[in-house]
DOKEMAR-365964 format. One record per residue (C-alpha): x, y, z; residue number from 1; residue in one letter. Coordinates in Angstrom, 3 decimals. Each point is the difference from the previous one (the first is absolute). Layout:
% DOKEMAR-365964
+----------+----------+----------+-----+------+
:       px :       py :       pz : pos : code :
+----------+----------+----------+-----+------+
:        X :        Y :        Z : NUM :    A :
...
+----------+----------+----------+-----+------+
This chain:
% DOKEMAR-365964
+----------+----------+----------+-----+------+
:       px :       py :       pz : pos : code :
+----------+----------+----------+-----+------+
:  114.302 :   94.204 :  112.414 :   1 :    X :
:    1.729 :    3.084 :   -1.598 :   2 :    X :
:   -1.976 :    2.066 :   -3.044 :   3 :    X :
:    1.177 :   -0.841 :   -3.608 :   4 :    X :
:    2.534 :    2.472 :   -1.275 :   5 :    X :
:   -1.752 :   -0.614 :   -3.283 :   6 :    X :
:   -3.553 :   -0.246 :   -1.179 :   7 :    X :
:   -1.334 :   -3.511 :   -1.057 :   8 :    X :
:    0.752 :   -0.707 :   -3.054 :   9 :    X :
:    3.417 :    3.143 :   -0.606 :  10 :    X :
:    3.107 :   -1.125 :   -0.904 :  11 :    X :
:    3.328 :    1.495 :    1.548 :  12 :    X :
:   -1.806 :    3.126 :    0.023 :  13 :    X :
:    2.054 :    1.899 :    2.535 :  14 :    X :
:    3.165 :   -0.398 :   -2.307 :  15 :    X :
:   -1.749 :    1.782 :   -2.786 :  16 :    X :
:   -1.552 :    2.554 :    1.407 :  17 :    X :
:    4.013 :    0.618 :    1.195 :  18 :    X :
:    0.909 :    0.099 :   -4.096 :  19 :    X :
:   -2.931 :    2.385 :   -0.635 :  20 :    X :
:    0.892 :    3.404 :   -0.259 :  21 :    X :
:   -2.212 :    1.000 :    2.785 :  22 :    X :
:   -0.510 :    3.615 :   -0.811 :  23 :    X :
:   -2.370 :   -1.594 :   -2.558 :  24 :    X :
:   -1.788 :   -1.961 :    2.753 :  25 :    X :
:   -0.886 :    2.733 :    2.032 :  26 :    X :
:   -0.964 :    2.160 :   -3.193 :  27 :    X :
:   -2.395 :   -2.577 :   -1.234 :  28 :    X :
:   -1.691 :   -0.102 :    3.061 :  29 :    X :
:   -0.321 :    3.454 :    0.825 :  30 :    X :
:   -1.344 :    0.848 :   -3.209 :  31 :    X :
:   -2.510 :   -2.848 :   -0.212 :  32 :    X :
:   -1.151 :    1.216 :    3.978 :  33 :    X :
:   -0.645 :    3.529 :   -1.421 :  34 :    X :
:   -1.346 :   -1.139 :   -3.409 :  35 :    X :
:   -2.452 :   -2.032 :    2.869 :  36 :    X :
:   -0.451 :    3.467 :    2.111 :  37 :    X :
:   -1.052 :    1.655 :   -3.304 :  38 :    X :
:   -2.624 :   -2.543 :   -0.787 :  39 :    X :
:   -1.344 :    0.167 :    3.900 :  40 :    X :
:   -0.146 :    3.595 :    0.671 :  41 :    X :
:   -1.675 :    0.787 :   -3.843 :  42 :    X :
:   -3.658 :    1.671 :    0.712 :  43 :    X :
:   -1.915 :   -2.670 :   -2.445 :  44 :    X :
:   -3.040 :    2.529 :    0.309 :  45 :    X :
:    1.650 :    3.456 :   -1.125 :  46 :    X :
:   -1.270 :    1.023 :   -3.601 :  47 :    X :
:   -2.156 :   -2.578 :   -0.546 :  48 :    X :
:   -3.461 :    0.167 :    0.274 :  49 :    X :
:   -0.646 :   -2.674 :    2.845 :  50 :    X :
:    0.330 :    2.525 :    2.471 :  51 :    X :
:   -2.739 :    3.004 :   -1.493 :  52 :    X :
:   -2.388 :   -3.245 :   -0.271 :  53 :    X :
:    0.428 :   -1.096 :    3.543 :  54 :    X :
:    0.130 :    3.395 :    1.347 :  55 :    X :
:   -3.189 :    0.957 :   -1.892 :  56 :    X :
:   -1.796 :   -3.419 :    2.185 :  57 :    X :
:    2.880 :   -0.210 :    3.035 :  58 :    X :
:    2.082 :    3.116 :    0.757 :  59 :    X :
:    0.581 :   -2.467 :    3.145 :  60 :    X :
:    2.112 :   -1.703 :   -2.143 :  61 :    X :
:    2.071 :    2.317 :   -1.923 :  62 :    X :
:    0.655 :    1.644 :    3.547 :  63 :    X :
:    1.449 :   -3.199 :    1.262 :  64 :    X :
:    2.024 :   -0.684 :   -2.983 :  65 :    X :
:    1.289 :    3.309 :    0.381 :  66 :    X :
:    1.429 :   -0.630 :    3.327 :  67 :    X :
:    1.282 :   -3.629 :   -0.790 :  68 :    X :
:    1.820 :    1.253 :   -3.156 :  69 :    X :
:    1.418 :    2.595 :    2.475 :  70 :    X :
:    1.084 :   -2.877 :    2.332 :  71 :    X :
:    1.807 :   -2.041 :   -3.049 :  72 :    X :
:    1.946 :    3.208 :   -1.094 :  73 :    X :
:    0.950 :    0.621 :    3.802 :  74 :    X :
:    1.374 :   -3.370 :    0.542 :  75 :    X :
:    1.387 :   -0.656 :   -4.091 :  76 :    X :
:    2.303 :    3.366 :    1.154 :  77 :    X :
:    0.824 :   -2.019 :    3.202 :  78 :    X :
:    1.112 :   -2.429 :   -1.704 :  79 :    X :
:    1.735 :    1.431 :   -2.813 :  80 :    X :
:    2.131 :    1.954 :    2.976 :  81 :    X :
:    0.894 :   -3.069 :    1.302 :  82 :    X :
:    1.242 :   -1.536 :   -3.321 :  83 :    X :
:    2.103 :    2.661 :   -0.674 :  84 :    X :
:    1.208 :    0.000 :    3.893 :  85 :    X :
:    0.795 :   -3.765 :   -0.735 :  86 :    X :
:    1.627 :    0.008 :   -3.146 :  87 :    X :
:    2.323 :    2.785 :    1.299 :  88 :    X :
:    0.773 :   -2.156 :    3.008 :  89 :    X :
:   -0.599 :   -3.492 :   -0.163 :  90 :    X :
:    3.044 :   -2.322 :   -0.971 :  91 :    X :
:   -0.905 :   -1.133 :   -3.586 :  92 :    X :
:    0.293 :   -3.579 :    0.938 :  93 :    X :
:   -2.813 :    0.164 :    2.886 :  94 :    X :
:   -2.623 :    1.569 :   -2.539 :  95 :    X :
:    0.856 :   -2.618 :   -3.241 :  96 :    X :
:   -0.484 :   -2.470 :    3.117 :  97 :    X :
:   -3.711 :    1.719 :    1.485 :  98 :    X :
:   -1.465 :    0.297 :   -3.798 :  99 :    X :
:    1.439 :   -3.382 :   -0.315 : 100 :    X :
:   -1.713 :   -2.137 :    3.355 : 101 :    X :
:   -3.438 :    2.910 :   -0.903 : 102 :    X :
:   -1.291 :   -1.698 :   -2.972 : 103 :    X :
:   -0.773 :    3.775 :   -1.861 : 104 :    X :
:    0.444 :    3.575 :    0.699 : 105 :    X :
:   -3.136 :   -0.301 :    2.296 : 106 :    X :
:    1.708 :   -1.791 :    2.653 : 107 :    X :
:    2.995 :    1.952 :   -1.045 : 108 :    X :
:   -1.636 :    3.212 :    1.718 : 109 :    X :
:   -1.185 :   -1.325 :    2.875 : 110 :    X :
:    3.414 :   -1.332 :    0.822 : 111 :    X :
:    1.452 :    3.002 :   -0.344 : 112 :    X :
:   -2.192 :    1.847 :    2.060 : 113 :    X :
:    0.310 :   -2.296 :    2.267 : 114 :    X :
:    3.972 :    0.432 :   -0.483 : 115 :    X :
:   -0.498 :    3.771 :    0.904 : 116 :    X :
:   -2.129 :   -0.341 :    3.250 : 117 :    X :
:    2.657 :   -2.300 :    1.262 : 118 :    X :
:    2.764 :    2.313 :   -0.893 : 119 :    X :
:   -1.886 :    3.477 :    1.453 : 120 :    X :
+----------+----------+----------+-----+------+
């Protein structure tokens, strides 16, 4: 049995995502991917004083915060790369449809680095 062209539950969906202007579609969902980076790659610890009072009892700790807020800002740029990559590339259409069949700007990013693998 062949795969619904719709979800459960959408109506003619296909036909308006065609009356869309879809220059909006792929803005929305670029913006709401890096507003989702942002949020990600943000040290919570920086300025606040969680990290003196750990350090003071754990400097264990801080170190390996250190690193893993390292990591995040490593693969946030990654990612950010690739979003721009995409929305200079990608038809319009197939990104309103992968932020569409996602569910969130989450997914969003993983299909599109999974979009660039398969293209490199």
């Amino acid at each position: 049995m062949t795969q619904k062209a719709t979800r459960p539950g959408a109506r003619n969906t296909g036909a308006a995502i065609g009356r869309r202007d879809r220059t909006q579609d792929i803005a929305f969902f670029v913006r709401h991917a890096r507003a989702e980076l942002d949020a990600y790659t943000d040290p919570p610890f920086f300025g606040s004083g969680y990290g003196r009072y750990v350090g003071q009892h754990n400097p264990t700790a801080v170190t390996a915060r250190l690193q893993q807020t390292a990591v995040e800002q490593r693969v946030g740029r990654q990612i950010r790369e690739v979003l721009t990559e995409a929305q200079r590339q990608l038809d319009l259409g197939e990104i309103a449809e992968a932020g569409r069949w996602t569910n969130g700007a989450g997914w969003m990013i993983l299909a599109l680095v999974k979009w660039q693998e398969e293209r490199a």
